[in-house]
C-alpha positions in Angstrom: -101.8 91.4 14.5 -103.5 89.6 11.7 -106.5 90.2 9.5 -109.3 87.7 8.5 -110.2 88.0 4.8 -114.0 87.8 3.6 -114.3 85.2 0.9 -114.6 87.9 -2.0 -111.8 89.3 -1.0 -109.1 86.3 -0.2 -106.8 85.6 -3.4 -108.8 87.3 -5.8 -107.1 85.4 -8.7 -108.9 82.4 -7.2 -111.7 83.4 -5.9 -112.7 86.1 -8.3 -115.2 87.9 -5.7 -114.3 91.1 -4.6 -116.6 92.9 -2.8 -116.9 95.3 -5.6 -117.4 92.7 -7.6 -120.4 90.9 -5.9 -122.2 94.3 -5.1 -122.3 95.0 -9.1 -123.2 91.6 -9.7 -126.0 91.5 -7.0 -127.8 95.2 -8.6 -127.3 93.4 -12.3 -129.5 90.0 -10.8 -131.7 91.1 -8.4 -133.6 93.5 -10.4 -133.9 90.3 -13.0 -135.4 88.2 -9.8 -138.0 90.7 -9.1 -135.8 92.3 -6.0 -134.8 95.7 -4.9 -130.6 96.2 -4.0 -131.1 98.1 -1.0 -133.0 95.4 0.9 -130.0 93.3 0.7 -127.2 95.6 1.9 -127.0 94.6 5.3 -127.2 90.6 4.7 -124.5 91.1 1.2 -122.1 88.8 2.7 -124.6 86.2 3.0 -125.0 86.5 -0.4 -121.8 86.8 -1.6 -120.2 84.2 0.2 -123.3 82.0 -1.5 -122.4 83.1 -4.8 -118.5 82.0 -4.3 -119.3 78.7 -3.3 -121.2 78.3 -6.4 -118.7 79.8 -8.5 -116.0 77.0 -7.3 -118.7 74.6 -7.9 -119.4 75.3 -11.5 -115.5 75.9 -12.2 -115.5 79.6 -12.7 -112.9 82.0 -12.7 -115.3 85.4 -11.8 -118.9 87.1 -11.8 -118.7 87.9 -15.2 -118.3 84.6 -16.0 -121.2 83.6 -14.2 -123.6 86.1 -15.3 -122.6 84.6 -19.3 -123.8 81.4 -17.7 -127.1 82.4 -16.5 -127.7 84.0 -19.8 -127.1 80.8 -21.2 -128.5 78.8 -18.6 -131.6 79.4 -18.1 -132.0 76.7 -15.2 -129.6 78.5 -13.2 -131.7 81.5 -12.5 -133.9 79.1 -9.4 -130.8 78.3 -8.1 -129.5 81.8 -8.2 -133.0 82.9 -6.4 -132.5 80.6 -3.8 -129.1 81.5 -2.5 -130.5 85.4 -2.2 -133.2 84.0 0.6 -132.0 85.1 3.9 -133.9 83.3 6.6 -133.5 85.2 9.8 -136.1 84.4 12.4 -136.1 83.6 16.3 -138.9 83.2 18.4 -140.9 86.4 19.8 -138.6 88.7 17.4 -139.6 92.0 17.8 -141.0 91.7 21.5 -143.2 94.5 21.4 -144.9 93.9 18.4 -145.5 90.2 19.9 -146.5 91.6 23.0 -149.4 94.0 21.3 -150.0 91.0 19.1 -151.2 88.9 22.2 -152.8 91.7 23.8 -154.7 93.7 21.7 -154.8 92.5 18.2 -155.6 88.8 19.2 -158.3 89.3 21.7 -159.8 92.0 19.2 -160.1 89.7 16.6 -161.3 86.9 18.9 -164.2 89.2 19.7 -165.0 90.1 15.7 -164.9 86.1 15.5 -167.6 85.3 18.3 -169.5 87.9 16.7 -169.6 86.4 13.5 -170.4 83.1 15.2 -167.1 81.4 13.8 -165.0 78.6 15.9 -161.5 79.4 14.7 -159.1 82.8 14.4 -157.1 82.1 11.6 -153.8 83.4 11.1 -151.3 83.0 8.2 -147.7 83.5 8.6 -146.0 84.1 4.7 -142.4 83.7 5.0 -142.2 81.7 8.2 -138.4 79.8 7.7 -137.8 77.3 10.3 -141.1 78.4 12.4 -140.5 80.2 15.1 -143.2 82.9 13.9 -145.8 80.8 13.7 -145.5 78.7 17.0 -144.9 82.0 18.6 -148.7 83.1 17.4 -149.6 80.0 18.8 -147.7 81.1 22.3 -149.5 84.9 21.8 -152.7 83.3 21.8 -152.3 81.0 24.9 -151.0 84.0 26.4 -154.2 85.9 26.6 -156.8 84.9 24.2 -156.9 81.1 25.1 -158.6 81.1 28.3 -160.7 84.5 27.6 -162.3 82.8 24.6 -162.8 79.0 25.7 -164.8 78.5 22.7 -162.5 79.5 20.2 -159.4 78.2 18.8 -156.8 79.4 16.8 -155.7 78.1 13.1 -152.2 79.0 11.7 -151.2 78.4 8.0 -147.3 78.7 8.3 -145.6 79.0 4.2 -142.4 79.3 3.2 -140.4 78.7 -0.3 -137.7 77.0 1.5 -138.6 72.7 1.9 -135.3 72.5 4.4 -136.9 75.3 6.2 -140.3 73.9 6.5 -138.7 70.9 7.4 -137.0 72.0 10.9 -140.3 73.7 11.4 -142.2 70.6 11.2 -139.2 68.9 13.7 -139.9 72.1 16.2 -136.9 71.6 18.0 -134.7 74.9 18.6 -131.2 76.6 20.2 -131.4 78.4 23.0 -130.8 81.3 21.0 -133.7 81.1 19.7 -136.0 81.5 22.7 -133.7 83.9 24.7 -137.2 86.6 23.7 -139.6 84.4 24.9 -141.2 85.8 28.3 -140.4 82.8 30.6 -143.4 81.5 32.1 -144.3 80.7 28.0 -140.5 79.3 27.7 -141.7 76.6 30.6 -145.1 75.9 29.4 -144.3 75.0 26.0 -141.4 73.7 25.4 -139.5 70.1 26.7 -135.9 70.6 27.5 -133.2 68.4 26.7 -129.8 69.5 27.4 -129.6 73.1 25.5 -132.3 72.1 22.9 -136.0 73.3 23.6 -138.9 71.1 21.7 -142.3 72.7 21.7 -144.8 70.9 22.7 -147.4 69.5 20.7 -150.6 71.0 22.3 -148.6 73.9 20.7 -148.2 72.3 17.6 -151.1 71.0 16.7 -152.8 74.6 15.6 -149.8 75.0 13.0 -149.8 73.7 9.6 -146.9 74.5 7.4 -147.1 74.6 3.4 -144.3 75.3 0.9 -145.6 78.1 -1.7 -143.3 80.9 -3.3 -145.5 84.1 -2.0 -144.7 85.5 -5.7 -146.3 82.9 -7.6 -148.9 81.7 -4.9 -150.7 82.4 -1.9 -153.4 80.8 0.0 -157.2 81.4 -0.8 -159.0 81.2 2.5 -159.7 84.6 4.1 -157.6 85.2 6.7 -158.4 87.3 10.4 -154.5 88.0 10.9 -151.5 87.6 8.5 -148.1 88.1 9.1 -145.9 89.2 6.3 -142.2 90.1 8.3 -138.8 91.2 7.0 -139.7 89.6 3.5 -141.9 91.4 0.4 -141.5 95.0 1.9 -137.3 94.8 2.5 -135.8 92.5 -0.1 -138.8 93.0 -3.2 -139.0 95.3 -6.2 -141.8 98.2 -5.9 -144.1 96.8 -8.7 -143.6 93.3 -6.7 -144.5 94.6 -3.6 -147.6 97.2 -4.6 -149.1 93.6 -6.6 -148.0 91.4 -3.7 -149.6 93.6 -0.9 -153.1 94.1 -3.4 -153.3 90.1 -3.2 -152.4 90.0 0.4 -155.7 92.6 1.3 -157.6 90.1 -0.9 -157.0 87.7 2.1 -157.4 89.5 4.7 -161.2 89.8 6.5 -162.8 93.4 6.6 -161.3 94.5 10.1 -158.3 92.1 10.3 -154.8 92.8 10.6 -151.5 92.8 9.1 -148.1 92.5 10.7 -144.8 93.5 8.9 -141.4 94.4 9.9 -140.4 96.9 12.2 -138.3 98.5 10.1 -140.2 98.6 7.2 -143.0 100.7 5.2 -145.7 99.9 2.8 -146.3 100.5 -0.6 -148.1 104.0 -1.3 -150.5 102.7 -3.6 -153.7 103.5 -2.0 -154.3 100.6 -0.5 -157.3 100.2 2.8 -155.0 99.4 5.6 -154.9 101.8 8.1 -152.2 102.0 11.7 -154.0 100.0 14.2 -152.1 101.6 16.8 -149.4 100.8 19.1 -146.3 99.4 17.3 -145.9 101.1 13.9 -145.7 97.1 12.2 -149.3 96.7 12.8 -152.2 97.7 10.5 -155.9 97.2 10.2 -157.8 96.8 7.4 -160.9 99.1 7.0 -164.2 97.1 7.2 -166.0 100.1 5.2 
């Protein structure tokens, strides 16, 4: 028998990261980033093991030390906000929600649009990593939407933080893990195989436009007929970040649109005009009173 040490834990005197350690330092920084702990307990040892590395990297010897750096180092903090993003995304997560998404919410909306005598559905996905959300909108809506509504088309603003992120979006070449969700007649329609990588297509692509912005400083202006907002503001943000962050988002949002967030995750009680659409509890509708 033998027993595999995590990297807080493994010769402490080196190291200097015991778990204890890097949960006490993690509820000292987050609240300073605008975060809330208990969003991050399940992903810690991402973190943790993060916070190590860069540790070794600056030479020292344990958290303490490092939290006298930030204090002095002002520059630090971005880099310190960066290692606590935990991009976890595959296409079609949630397969339900995707499955209401393509159809219910995205031929309803395709209706309100053709009323209004617009051309385009547009869509935003905040948060979108390495772009499997937004390419699989763009698989939701050639699912059922496409060929209902021939004279509309959809338009997805994909935005993420994260430039190496946005980067293997724009590339759109993915593991097999990363489709395993994706119903297989969509699998063969849209993407190219080669080997055990799977490259979507560009008549899938080119509805998908992908932007770095930092959802806490900036977020797009256009009004928006669906948004997507997963597994980011309303798990790992404070409470005063998300009530202001979900006020802006309804800004975006058109009078009978949608929003989508995580499965697992609840809004702010703050009075805001979003009501359950219906279906999957992650889907709400914003009241066009």
């Amino acid at each position: 028998m033998f027993s595999i040490k995590l990297p807080w834990e493994a010769d402490g005197r080196r190291r200097g990261m015991k778990q204890e350690d890097c949960v006490s330092f993690l509820k000292w920084c987050l609240p300073r980033l605008g975060m809330s702990w208990p969003g991050f307990r399940k992903v810690r040892k991402t973190v943790c093991k993060r916070v190590a590395g860069r540790l070794r990297s600056l030479g020292l010897a344990d958290v303490d030390a490092y939290r006298r750096y930030l204090e002095a180092h002002e520059e630090e903090w971005p880099r310190l906000d960066a290692m606590c993003r935990i991009p976890i995304s595959r296409f079609w997560r949630d397969g339900e929600v995707f499955g209401h998404i393509a159809s219910v919410v995205l031929p309803a909306l395709a209706e309100a649009a053709m009323e209004r005598g617009d051309t385009h559905v547009r869509v935003w996905s905040a948060g979108s990593a390495s772009g499997e959300e937004p390419y699989s909108l763009r698989l939701a809506w050639s699912d059922r939407a496409e060929a209902a509504f021939p004279s509309l088309s959809v338009r997805i603003l994909a935005t993420d933080i994260d430039e190496m992120m946005l980067s293997r979006a724009a590339a759109g070449i993915y593991g097999r893990g990363s489709i395993r969700e994706v119903p297989p007649d969509l699998v063969g329609r849209a993407f190219r195989r080669s080997d055990d990588l799977y490259e979507i297509r560009e008549e899938f692509r080119r509805d998908v436009t992908f932007l770095r912005q930092d959802i806490r400083r900036e977020m797009p202006e256009e009004l928006f007929d669906l948004i997507l907002c997963r597994n980011l503001v309303f798990t790992y943000f404070d409470e005063a970040t998300q009530a202001d962050l979900l006020e802006r988002i309804c800004q975006r949002l058109r009078p009978g649109g949608a929003l989508v967030i995580g499965r697992r995750e609840t809004l702010p009680d703050t009075g805001h005009p979003l009501v359950r659409w219906g279906g999957p509890r992650a889907i709400h509708r914003l009241s066009s009173s």
